[in-house]
N, C-alpha and C positions, 0 to 999 in steps of 0.2 A: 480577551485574546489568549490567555493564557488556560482557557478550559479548552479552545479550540484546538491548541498543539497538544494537549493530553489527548482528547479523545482520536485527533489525528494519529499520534502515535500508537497509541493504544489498536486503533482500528488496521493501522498496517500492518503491527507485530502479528497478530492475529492474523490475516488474511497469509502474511510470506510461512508463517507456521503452518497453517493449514492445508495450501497448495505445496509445502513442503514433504506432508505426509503423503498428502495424494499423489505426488511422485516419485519420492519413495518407493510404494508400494504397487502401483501401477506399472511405471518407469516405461512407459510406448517414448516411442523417439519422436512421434509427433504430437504429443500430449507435453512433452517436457520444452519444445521449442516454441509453440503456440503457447504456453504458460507462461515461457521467459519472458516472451514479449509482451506479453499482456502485464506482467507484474513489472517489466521494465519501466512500461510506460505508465503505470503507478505512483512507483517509487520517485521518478520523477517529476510527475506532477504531484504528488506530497511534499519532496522536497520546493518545488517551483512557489507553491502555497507557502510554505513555511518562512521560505528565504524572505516574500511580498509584504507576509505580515498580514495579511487579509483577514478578516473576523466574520462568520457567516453567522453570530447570534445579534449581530446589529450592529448599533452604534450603542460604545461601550462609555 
């Protein structure tokens, strides 16, 4: 379980950094509101996995 929350995290930091720069440097008012929402509902559901405890490499 506890490779599951590294790679989790690891996988988000990366993802909110990356769509970070793509806004940045883009910055469309409809690219930055369509992103929020799409990393909103990310973040939440990484958090929602996290808080469950859920393990998707098996039974540990």
């Amino acid at each position: 379980m506890l490779m599951d929350r590294i790679f989790a995290t690891i996988s988000m930091v990366l993802l909110v950094s990356f769509m970070g720069v793509v806004l940045w440097f883009v910055g469309r008012p409809a690219l930055i509101v369509v992103t929020s929402v799409c990393l909103a509902m990310g973040i939440y559901d990484f958090y929602r996995d996290l808080k469950r405890g859920s393990s998707h490499f098996g039974k540990e």
